[in-house]
N, C-alpha and C positions, 0 to 999 in steps of 0.2 A: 709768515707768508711763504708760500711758494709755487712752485709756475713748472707749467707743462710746456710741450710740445705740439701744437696743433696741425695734424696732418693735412686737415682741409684748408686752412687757411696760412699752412708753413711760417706759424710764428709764433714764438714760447708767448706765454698765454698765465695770464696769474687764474691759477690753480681754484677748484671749488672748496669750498671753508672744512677743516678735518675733523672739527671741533664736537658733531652731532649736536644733537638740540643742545643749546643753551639755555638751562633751567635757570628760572628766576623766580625769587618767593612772592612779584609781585606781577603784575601786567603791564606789558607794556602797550598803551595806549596810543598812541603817538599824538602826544597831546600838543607839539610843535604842527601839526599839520588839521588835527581833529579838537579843535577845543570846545566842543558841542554848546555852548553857549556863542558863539560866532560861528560864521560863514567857515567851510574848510578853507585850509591854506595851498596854496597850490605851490609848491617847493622848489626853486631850482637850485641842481650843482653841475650843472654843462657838462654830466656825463652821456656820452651817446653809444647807441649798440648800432653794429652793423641790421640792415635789412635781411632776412633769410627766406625767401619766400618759397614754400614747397613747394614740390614737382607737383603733386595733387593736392589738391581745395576742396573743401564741400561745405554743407549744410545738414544741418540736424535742427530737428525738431522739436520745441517743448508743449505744443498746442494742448494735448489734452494732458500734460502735468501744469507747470506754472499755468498756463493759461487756464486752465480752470481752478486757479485758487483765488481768480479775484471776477468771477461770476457764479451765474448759477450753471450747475453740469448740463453739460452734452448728455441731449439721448444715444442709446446706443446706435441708432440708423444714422444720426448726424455725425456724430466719429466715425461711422462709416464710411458715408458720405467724403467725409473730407479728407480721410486717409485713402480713399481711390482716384481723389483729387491731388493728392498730393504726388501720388505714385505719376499720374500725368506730367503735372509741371514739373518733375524732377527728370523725365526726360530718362530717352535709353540706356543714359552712362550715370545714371541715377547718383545727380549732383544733389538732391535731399539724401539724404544717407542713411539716415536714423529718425527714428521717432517713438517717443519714450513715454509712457503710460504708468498713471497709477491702478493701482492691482488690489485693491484694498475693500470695494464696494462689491456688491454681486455687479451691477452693472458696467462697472469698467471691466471684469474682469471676462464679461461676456461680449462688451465690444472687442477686449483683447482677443480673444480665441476667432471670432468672428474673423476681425481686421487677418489674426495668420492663416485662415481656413481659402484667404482669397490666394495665398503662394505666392506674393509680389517678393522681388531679390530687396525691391528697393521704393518705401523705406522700412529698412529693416525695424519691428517690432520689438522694443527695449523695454525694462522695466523702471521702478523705481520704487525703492521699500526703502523700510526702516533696517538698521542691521541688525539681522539679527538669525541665528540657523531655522526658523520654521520659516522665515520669509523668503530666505533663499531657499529652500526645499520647494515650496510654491513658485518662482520662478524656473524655477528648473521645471515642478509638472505639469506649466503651463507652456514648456517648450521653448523658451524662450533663453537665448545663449551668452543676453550681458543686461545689466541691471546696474544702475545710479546707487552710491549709496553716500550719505551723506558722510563727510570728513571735517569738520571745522575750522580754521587755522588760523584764526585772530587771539587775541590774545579777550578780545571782546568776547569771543564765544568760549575759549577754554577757560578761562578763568571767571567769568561776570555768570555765563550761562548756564555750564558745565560743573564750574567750583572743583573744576583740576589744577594740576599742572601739568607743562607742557610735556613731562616725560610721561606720566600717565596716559593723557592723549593721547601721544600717539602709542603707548603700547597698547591703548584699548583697539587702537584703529588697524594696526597692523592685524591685530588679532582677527578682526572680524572679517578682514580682506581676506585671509589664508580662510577662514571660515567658509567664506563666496567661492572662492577656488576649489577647496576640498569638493561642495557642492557638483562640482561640476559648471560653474557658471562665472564667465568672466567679468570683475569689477570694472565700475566706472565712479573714479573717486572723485566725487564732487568737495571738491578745498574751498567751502564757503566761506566769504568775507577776507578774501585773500586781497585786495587792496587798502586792507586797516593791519596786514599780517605784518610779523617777524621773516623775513622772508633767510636770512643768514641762522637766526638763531631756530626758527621750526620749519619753513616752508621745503629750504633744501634740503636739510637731515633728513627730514622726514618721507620726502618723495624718493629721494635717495635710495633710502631703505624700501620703497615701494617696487623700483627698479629692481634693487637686487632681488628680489621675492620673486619677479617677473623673471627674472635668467633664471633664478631658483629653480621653478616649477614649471617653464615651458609655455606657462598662461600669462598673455598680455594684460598689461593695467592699465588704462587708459587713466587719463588726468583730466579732467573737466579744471579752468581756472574760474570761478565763479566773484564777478563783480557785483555784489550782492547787494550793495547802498546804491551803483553806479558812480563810486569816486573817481572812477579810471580816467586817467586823462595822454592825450599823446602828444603832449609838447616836447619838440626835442629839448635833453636835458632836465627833464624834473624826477625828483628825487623818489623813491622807491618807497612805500609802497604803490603810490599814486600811476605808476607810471608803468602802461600798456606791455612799451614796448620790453620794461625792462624786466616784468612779468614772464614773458614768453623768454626773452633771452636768457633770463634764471633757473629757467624750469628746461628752456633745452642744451641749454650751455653746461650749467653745475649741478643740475641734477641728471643731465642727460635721458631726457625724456626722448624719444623719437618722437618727430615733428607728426605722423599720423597717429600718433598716441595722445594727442593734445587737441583742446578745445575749448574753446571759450565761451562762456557763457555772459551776460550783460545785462543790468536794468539800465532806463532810463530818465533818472532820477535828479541828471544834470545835463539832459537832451544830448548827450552824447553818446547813445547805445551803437549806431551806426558805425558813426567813426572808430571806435574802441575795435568792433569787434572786427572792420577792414584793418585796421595798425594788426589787431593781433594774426591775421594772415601773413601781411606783409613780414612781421618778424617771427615768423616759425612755427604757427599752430595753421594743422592743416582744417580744421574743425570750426566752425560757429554756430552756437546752440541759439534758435528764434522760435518763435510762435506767431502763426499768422494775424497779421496787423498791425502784431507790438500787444497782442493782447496778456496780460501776465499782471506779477503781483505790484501793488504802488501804482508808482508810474508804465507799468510792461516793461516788458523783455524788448529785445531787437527785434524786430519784425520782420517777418520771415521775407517777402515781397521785396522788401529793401534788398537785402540780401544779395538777391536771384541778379538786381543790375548791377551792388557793387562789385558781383564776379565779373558780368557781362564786361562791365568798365574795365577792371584788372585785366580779363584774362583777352578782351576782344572780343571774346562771341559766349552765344548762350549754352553752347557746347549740349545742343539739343532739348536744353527746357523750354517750355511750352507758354509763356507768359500768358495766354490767351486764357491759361486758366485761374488764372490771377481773380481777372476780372468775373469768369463763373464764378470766384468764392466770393467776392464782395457782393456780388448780386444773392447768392443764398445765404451768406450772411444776412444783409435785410430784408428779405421777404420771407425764407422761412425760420432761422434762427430768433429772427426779432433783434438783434444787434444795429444798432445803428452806428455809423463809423464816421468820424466828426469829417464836414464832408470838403475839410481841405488837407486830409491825408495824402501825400502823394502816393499817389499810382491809383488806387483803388477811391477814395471821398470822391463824390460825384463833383466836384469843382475842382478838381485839379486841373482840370485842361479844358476849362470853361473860364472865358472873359465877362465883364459889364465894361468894360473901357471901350469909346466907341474908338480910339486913336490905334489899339490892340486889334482889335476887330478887322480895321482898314489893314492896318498891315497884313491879319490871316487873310482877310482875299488877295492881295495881293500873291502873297507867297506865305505858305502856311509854317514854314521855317525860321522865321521873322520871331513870331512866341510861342511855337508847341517845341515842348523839348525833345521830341522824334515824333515819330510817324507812330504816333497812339494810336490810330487805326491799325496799321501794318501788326504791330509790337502787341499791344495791347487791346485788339480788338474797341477802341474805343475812340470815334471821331470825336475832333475838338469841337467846344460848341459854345454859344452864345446867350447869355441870359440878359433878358432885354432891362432896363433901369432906367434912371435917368443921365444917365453918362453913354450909353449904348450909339447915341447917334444914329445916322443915316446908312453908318458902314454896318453897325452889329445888325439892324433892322433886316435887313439886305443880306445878311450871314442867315441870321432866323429864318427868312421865308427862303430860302437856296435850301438850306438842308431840310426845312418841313416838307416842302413841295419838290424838292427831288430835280428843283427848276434852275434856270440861271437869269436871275433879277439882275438887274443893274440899276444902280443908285439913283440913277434920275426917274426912273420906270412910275409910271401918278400913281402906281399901289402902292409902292415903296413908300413913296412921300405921302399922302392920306393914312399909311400906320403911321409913320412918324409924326403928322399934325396929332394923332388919337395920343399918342407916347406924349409929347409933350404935355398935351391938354391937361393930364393927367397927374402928373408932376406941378403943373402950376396952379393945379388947384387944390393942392396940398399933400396928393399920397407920397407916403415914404418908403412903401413895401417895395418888391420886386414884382414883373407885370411872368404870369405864369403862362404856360405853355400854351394851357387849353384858352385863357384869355387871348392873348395871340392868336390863335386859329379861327375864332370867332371874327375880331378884332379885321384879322386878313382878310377872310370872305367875304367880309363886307366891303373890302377894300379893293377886295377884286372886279366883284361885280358893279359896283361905281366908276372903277378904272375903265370896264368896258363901255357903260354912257357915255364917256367924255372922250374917250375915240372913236 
């Protein structure tokens, strides 16, 4: 064991491991946390890392990589399309940062040229190949200045997948990085499956030696951490490799990675893609890698929209992005893509900020504060609204006809009450559906113009 002196934090500090990969003739599994015939285990030893939050944050993109490995492909006009979208809601200080393309089809590689022909700073057009010297040579004549390349770091993938060991690994990996550099074209080392990883015995040696390579040769290495199952978890004190926080701390602590060289990537495969990927800001990666919606492989990636508030949240403000276009993308997601998006997504599913509670209801006329969690109109171009049921009542009834007709009903009003007689009626005599829009606009005229006989 031994222990430094740390400038930043003026306290001798136990030291990063000196030992390099730790070769072993077998895999370590970690079959105390992974027993793949039960639930994983979620590990405590009450060690905690300080919070490290960078001066700058962002977002990157995976939409037309991961995201198109668990559909059918974007035309080239629609990754158009959404990479000019994109460039919008990333705003002038262009908080989306990146966004990263496969290069392998004639068509992606013609949306690619397309997407740089438009000269947005932001988001910058990235690749993602296999490694290998003619892939990077294609990256390069395609103009483009950094490129993903896959790295593996569990013992899952080097030994079970691979049928290495770990020193082979990583000397095949180092190899192909100097490979990308020579090219001319900066790496982006994706360490897939790094929460089932060795993180003492391969993850630091090896990113280690990534670093050095990077003072080596003048050319930055960035570090993608890829939660690749979605194991990650952010409880304080859980054991390693599981744990978010201890991830970032490792990679920027003992590997000394600088915190805008790091990024995170996430599935959501234990509904926790969000949380993961805000802990991994909070502890030292300036970077989180999404795809709009959460669309990606398995369960998706983080989703990119999430994202965009839990900066707003962190940082205070939207530091110029555009949420307004949030809402254009879920809109040409289901009309022209054909995507349908389950529709109690927050921010984007048409019922996220739509009640049937008539007791919800009452409260939004009252004060719309009461159950809209901001001002969706303002924020998200999108008023709250009311879908009429049998729990809707007098007050949702009364919400409905206010925003169809642009009017201010009041609940005692005999049109009001004559829909509501029809809403009932209708319910007790057996429907179970939901009463739809264009039923209600009927439903109301008639309600109207009866209201006016009787006064």
């Amino acid at each position: 064991m031994h222990y430094v002196y740390n400038k930043k934090t003026n306290l001798l500090e136990h030291g990063a491991p000196r030992d390099g990969v730790l070769d072993r003739p077998d895999p370590n599994l970690f079959r105390d946390q992974f027993p793949y015939d039960e639930v994983p285990k979620t590990v405590f030893n009450y060690r905690r890392v300080p919070m490290d939050m960078p001066e700058n944050i962002w977002i990157t993109d995976t939409t037309f990589r991961d995201g198109q490995q668990s559909r059918e492909p974007y035309t080239v006009e629609q990754i158009v399309h959404i990479y000019k979208a994109l460039n919008r809601l990333g705003g002038p200080k262009g908080i989306i940062r990146q966004s990263e393309f496969f290069l392998y089809s004639k068509r992606d590689r013609e949306a690619c040229i397309k997407c740089l022909e438009l000269g947005y700073q932001f988001p910058e057009v990235t690749g993602w190949i296999r490694a290998s010297k003619k892939d990077f040579q294609m990256v390069k004549e395609l103009g483009l200045k950094e490129t993903g390349i896959l790295v593996s770091c569990s013992d899952y993938h080097i030994f079970l997948q691979m049928k290495k060991n770990r020193r082979q690994a990583m000397e095949d990996y180092l190899a192909v990085v100097r490979e990308c550099i020579e090219t001319g074209v900066r790496p982006r080392c994706h360490l897939e499956d790094i929460t089932r990883a060795d993180f003492y015995g391969f993850v630091v040696p090896f990113v280690t030696e990534l670093m050095n390579l990077a003072k080596e040769t003048g050319i930055p290495v960035k570090i993608r951490a890829c939660d690749t199952m979605g194991y990650g978890v952010t409880f304080p004190g859980t054991v390693m490799p599981r744990s978010v926080q201890g991830v970032v701390y490792n990679l920027t602590h003992h590997a000394n990675v600088p915190h805008e060289m790091l990024e995170w990537h996430g599935h959501n495969d234990f509904y926790r893609s969000v949380t993961n990927a805000s802990n991994a800001w909070l502890y030292g990666a300036s970077g989180v890698n999404t795809s709009l919606f959460g669309i990606g492989e398995r369960t998706g990636n983080t989703p990119l929209e999430a994202m965009v508030f839990e900066y707003a949240q962190l940082r205070g403000t939207l530091d110029g992005m555009n949420p307004h276009v949030i809402t254009e993308l879920a809109e040409y997601y289901e009309k022209v893509i054909g995507y349908h998006i389950p529709p109690m997504t927050p921010f984007v599913g048409k019922n996220f900020n739509v009640t049937r509670a008539g007791i919800h209801a009452d409260g939004l006329l009252k004060n719309e504060e009461i159950y809209n969690i901001f001002d969706t109109t303002k924020i998200l171009n999108r008023p709250w609204r009311v879908i009429i049921s049998n729990t809707s009542g007098v007050a949702g009834i009364t919400h409905w006809m206010n925003s169809f007709y642009e009017k201010t009903f009041d609940k005692k009003d005999a049109a009001v009450l004559l829909v509501k007689d029809w809403v009932d009626s209708q319910y007790e005599n057996g429907r179970i559906t939901l009463i739809s829009d264009e039923e209600m606009a009927t439903v109301t005229k008639l309600a109207l113009e009866e209201a006016l006989t009787i006064e």
